[in-house]
C-alpha positions in Angstrom: 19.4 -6.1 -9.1 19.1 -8.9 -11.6 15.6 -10.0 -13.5 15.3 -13.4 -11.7 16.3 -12.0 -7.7 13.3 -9.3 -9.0 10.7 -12.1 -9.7 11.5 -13.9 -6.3 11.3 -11.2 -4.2 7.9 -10.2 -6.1 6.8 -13.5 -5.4 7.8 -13.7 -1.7 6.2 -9.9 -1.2 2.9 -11.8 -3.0 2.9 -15.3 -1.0 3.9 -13.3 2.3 0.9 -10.8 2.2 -1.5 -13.5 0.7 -0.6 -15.4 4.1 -0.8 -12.5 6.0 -4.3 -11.8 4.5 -5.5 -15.6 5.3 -4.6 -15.3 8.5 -5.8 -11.9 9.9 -9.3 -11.7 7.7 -9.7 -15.3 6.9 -9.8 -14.3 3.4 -7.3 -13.3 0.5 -7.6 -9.8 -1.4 -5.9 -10.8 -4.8 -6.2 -7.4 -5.7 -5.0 -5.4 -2.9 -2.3 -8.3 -2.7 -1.1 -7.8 -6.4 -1.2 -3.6 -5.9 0.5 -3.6 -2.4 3.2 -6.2 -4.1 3.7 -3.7 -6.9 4.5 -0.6 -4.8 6.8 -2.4 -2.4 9.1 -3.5 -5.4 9.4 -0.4 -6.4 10.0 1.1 -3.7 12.6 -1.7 -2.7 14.0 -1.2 -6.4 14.2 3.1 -5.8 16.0 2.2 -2.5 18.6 -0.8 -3.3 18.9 0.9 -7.1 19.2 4.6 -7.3 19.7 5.3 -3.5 23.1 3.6 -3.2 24.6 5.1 -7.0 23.6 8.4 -6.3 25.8 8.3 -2.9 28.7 7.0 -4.7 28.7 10.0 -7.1 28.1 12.6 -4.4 31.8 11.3 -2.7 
């Protein structure tokens, strides 16, 4: 995955939780936003990264 497809889907994760968070609470949690954000590109990184490569060298 390149640098720049990285940032937007940071920022996407970001903007779509801080709406999320306006909506249901009526508030936004900058903090939990900016953590929750953090774990899911990693975990989209482990999955669209090192899930796929490691499949190709098990054939």
């Amino acid at each position: 995955m390149q640098i720049k497809t990285r940032i937007l889907l940071a920022v996407a994760l970001y903007v779509l939780l801080s709406v999320a968070d306006l909506l249901s609470a009526g508030s936004v949690e900058w903090e939990w936003n900016l953590l929750t954000t953090a774990v899911a590109m990693v975990l989209s990184w482990f999955v669209i990264e090192i899930v796929p490569s490691s499949n190709r060298q098990a054939s």
